[in-house]
C-alpha positions in Angstrom: -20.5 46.9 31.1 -22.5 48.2 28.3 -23.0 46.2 25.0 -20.8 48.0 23.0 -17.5 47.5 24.9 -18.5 43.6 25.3 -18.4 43.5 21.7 -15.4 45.2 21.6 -13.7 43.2 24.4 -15.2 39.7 22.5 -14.2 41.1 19.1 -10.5 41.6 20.4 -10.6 38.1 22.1 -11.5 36.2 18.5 -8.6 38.0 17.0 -6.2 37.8 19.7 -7.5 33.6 20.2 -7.1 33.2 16.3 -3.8 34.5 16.1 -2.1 32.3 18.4 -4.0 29.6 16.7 -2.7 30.4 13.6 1.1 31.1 15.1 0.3 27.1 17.0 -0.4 25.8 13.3 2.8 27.9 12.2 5.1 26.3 14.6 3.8 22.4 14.2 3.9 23.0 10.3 7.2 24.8 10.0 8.9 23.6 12.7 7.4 20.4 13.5 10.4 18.3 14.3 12.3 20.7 16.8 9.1 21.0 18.6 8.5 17.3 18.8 12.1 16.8 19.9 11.6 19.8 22.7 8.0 18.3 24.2 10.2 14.6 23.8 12.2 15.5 26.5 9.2 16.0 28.9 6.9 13.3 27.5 7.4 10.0 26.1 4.8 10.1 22.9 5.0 9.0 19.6 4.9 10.9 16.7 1.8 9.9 15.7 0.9 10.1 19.2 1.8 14.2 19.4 0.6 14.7 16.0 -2.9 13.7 16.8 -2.6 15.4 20.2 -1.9 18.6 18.9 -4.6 17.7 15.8 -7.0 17.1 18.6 -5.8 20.0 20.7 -6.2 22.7 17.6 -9.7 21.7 17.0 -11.2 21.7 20.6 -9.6 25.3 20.7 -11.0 26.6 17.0 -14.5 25.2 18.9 -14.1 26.9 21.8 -13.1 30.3 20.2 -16.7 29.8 18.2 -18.3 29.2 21.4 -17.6 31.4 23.6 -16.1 34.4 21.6 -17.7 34.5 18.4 -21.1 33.0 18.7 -21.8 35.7 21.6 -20.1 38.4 19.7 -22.5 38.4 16.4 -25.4 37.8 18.7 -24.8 41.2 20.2 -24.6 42.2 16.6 -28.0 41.5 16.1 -29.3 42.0 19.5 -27.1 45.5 19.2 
């Protein structure tokens, strides 16, 4: 695999991993109560309760997209 097309695959994989971060954020902020209701029939959590979990959720993914798809894709920027 030659440096190029790993920044090309890791450049894809920050844009495809931010969009459905984005569309997540989309459905808990415009659709927040339906989606509570549908995860309510398969878990008993507060409100409060799935609000932080999907708070907490969000972030840990936004941290891992920096991890492992960005940081490694401007380093081969430079490196590159």
């Amino acid at each position: 695999m030659t440096i190029e097309l790993t920044r090309a695959v890791l450049g894809w994989c920050s844009i495809i991993n931010m969009g459905l971060l984005l569309w997540w954020f989309a459905w808990i902020m415009l659709a927040h109560d339906w989606v509570y209701q549908f995860h309510g029939k398969w878990f008993n959590v507060s409100r409060q309760q799935f609000d932080a979990i999907n708070y907490a959720a969000m972030g840990f993914f936004k941290l891992c997209i920096n991890v492992f798809n960005l940081v490694p894709y401007f380093a081969l920027r430079i490196v590159g």
